[in-house]
C-alpha positions in Angstrom: 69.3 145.0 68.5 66.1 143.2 67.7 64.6 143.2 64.0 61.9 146.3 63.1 58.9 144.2 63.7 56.5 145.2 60.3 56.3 141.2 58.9 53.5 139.1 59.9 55.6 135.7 59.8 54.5 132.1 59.2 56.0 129.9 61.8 58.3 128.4 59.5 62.2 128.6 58.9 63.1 127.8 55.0 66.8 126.8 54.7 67.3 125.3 51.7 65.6 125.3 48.1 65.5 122.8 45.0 63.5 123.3 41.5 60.3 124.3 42.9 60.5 122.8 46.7 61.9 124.2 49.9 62.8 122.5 52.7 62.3 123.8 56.8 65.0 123.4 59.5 63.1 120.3 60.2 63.5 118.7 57.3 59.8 118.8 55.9 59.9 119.1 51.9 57.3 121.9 50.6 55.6 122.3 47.1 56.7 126.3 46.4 53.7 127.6 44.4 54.5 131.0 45.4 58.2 131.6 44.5 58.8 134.0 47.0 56.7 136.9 46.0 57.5 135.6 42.0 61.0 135.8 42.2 62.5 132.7 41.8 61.9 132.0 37.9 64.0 129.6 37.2 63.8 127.4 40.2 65.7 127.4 43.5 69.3 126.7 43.2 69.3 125.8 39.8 72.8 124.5 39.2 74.2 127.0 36.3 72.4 129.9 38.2 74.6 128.8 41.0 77.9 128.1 38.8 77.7 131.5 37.2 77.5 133.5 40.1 79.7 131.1 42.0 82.4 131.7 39.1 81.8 135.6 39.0 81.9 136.2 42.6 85.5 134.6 42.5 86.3 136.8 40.1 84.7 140.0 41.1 82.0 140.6 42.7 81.6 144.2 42.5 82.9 147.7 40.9 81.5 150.7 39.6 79.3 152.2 36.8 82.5 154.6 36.0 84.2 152.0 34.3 83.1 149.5 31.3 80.9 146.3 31.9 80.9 143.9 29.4 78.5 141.9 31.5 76.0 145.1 31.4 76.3 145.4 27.5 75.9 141.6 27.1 72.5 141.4 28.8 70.8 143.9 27.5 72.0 142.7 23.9 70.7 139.2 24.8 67.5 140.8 26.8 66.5 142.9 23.9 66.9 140.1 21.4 64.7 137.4 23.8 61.8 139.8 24.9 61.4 141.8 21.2 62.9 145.3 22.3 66.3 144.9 20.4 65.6 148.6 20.1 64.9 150.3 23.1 68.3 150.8 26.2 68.4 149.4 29.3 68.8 150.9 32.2 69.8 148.9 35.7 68.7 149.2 39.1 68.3 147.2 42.3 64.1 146.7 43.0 61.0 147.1 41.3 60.1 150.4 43.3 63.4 151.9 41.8 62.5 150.8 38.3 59.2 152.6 38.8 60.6 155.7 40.2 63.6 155.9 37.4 60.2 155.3 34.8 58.7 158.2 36.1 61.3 160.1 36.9 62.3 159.9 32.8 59.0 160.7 31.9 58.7 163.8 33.6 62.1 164.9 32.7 60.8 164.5 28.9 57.3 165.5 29.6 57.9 168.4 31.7 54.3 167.7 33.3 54.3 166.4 37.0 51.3 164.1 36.8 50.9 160.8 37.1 47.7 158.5 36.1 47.3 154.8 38.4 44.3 152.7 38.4 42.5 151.3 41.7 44.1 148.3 43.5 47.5 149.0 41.9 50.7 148.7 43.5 54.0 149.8 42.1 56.4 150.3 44.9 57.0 151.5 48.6 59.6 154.5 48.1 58.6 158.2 47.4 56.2 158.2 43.9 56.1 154.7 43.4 54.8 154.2 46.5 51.7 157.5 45.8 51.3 155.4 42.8 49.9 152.5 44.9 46.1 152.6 45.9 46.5 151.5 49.6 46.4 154.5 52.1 48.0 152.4 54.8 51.8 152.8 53.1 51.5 156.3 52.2 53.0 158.2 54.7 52.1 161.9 55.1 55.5 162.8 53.4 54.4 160.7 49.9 51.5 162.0 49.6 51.8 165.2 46.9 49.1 165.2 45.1 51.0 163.3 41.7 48.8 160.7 41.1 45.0 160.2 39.6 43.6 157.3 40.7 41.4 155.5 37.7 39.1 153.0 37.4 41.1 149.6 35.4 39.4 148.8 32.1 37.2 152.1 32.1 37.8 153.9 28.9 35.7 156.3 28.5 37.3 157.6 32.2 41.0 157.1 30.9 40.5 159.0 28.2 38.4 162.0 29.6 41.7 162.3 31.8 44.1 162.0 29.5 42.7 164.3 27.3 43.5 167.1 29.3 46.5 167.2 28.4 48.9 167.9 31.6 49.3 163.9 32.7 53.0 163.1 32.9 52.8 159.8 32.6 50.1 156.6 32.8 51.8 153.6 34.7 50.0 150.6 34.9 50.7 146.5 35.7 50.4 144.2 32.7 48.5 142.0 35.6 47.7 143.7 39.2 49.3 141.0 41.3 49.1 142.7 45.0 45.1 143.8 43.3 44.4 140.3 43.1 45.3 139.3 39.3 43.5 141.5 37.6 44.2 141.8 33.9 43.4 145.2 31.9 41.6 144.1 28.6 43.2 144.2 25.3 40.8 146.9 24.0 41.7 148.7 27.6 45.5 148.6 26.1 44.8 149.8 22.5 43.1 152.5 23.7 45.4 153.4 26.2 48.2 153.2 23.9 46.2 155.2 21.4 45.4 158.3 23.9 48.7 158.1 25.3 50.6 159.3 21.9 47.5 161.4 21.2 47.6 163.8 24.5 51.9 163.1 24.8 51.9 160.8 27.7 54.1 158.5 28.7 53.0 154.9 28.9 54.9 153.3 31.3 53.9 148.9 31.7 55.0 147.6 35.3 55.8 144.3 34.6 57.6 143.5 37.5 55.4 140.8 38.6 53.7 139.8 35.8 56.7 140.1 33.1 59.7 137.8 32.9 58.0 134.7 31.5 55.3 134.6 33.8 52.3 134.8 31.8 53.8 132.3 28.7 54.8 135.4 27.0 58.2 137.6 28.2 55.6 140.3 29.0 52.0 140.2 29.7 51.4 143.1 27.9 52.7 141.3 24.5 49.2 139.3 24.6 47.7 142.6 23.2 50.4 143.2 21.0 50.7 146.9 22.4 54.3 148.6 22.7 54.4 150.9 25.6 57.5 153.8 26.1 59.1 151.8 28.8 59.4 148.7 31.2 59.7 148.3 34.5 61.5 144.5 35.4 62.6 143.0 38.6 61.9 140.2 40.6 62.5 137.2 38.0 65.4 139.4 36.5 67.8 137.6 39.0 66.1 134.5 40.4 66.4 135.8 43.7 69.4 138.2 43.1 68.0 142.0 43.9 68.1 143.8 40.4 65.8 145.5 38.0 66.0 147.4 34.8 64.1 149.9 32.9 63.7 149.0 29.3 63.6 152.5 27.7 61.7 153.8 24.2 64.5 155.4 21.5 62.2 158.1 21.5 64.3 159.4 25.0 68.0 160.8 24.7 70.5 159.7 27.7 72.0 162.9 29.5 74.9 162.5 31.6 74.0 162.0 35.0 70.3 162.4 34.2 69.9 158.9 36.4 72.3 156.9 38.3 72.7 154.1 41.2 75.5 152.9 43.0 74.8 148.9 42.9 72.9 148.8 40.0 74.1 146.9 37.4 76.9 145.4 39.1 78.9 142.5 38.1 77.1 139.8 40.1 73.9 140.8 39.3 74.3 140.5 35.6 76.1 137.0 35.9 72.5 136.2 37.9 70.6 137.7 35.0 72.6 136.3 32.4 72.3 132.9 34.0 68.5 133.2 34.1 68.0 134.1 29.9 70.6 131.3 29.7 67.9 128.9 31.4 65.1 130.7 29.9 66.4 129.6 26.5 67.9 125.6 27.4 64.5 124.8 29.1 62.1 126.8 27.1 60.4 127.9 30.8 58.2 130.8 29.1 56.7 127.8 26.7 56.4 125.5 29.8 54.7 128.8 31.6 52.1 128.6 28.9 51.2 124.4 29.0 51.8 124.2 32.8 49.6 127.3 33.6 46.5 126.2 30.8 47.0 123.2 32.3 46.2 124.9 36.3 43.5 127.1 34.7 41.7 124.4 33.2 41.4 122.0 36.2 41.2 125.1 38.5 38.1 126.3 37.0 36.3 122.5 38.0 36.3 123.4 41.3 32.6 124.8 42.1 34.0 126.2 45.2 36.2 128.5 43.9 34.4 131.8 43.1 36.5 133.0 39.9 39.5 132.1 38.9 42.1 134.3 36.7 45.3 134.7 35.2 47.4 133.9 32.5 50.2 131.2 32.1 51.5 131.1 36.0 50.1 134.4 37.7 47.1 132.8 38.9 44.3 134.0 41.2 41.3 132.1 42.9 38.7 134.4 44.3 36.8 132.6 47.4 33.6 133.7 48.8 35.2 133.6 52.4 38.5 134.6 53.5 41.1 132.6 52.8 43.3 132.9 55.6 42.2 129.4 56.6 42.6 127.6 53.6 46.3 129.1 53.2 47.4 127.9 57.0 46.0 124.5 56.0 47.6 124.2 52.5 51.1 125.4 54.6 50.7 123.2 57.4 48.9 120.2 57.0 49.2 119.8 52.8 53.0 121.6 53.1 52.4 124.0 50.3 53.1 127.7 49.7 50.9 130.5 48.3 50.5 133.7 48.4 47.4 136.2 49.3 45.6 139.2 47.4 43.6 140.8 50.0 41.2 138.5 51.9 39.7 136.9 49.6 41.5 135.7 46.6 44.7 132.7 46.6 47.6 133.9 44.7 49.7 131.6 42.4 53.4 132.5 41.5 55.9 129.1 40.8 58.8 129.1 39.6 58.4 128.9 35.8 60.3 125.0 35.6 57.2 124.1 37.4 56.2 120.5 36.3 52.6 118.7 34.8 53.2 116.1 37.5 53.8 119.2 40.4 51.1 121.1 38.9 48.7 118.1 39.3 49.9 117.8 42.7 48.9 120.9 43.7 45.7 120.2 42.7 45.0 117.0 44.3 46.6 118.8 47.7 44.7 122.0 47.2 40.9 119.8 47.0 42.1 117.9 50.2 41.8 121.7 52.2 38.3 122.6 50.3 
């Protein structure tokens, strides 16, 4: 059996991981400005992360959401208290696109309504409605595609709230930053509004922060910079540093029903010793401050270079937008300046460290990235 051949693949075999560097199977040392599609928020192999699940796997690895967790109850106690939702419940999955479908799932069980509101260039998923929810034809398959969603314009709204105001939309699911879109960030007065229509017309208001939450931005979500509170949250990626989990962080406005949701790994006792781990971090080495300094710190220097189109972002979800493609420039950061990034589209650099990334590795970056340009 070969492997189902849907990667395009860098010619490059990472085995091992420090802080924010990786290392090949040749031994060359890389500068990780990418964190592996921003999942690795607290640095690779960080030594408690590796401890605590070290210690738990020992112990037990694994059982079933039939009996009491302590380790379940415990981070979303210590989640709730650290992001500012002490209030709402927390609901545990395995991947982002799972937190998006549970989201929606809720919201039409409440609602009753079967419609869903997404705005152009977003991505939320590749399974069933999360996957309808994200504006790219090419990973819709014929059986997705059931006439949910209504595609919007981001940041239009006088178009948001024509739609909404008829009165049958389900459910509004947006990013707090588009990440796949290439970094865009809805405006504060885009939020307000929408937060505003959505408990006018009953609609659900459902912030994807699975990219863009977690720290990322220098606060734990992105959509806390305009002070909105939506009906739920959709976490993943940085949830485990690497670990697969997720969560739904739920309003009190929805009532639990017995076997209303449910997952077989989700949850389980391994995961939550990795997420436990990472608030642990979080907290010891104040990462969502150093988010804040380290990523100014990028912005400022980034926005210098004249031959950088447009730069964006908050804290370290970072975009440069290039005139050209930047295919190129990415090959020649990997290869000959030994640093990772990621891509939006053709035309725009994406920037996802790990959160403990440094002044000094953050300069670095710099100095390497005006060697390519």
């Amino acid at each position: 059996m070969k492997l189902f051949d849907v990667y395009p693949l860098f010619d490059v075999n990472i085995v091992k991981g420090k802080g924010c560097h990786v290392w090949d199977d040749q031994g060359n040392e890389y500068l990780d400005l990418y964190g592996g599609h921003a999942v690795i928020s607290i640095g690779h192999a960080h030594p408690h992360y590796v401890e605590s699940i070290s210690k738990q796997v020992a112990t037990l690895g694994f059982y079933s959401n039939s009996v009491i967790n302590t380790l379940q109850q415990q981070l979303a106690e210590r989640l709730g208290k650290i992001c500012g939702y002490e209030d709402y419940s927390l609901f545990l999955i395995n991947s982002g696109a799972e937190a998006n479908e549970n989201a929606l799932k809720l919201a039409s069980f409440h609602t009753g309504r079967t419609r869903v509101v997404s705005f152009n260039k977003a991505f939320h998923g590749r399974t069933s409605l999360a996957v309808e929810a994200t504006d790219n034809p090419k990973i819709i398959a014929p059986i997705n595609a059931n006439g949910h969603i209504t595609y919007l314009p981001l940041n239009d709204i006088e178009a948001m709230q024509a739609e909404l105001a008829k009165g049958d939309v389900c459910a509004v699911i947006i990013e707090g930053i588009q990440g796949v879109g290439g970094i865009r960030i809805p405006s504060t007065e885009f939020l307000l509004a929408l937060r505003e229509a959505c408990t006018k017309y009953g609609t659900i208001l459902i912030l994807d922060e699975i990219q863009s939450g977690y720290g990322r931005t220098g606060k734990f979500f992105a959509h806390q910079h305009s002070g909105i509170r939506p009906d739920m949250i959709t976490v993943a990626k940085g949830i485990g540093n690497g670990f697969p989990m997720a969560g739904v962080l739920i309003s009190p406005m929805f009532t639990p029903i017995y076997g209303q949701l449910g997952t077989t790994f989700g949850g389980n006792h391994l995961a939550c010793s990795a997420a436990l781990a990472v608030l642990d971090v979080f907290e010891q080495e104040h990462l969502i401050e150093n988010a804040a300094q380290v990523g100014a710190y990028l912005l400022e220097e980034l926005k210098q270079i004249k031959s950088i189109k447009e730069v964006r972002g908050l804290g370290l979800m970072i975009g440069l937008e290039f005139e050209e493609p930047i295919k190129e420039l990415r090959l020649r950061l990997l290869h000959e300046q030994h640093v990772f990034t990621g891509a939006s589209g053709t035309n725009v650099l994406r920037l996802l460290p790990p959160l403990c990334l440094s002044m000094e590795e953050a300069a670095a970056f710099i100095k390497r990235l005006k060697a390519c340009l």
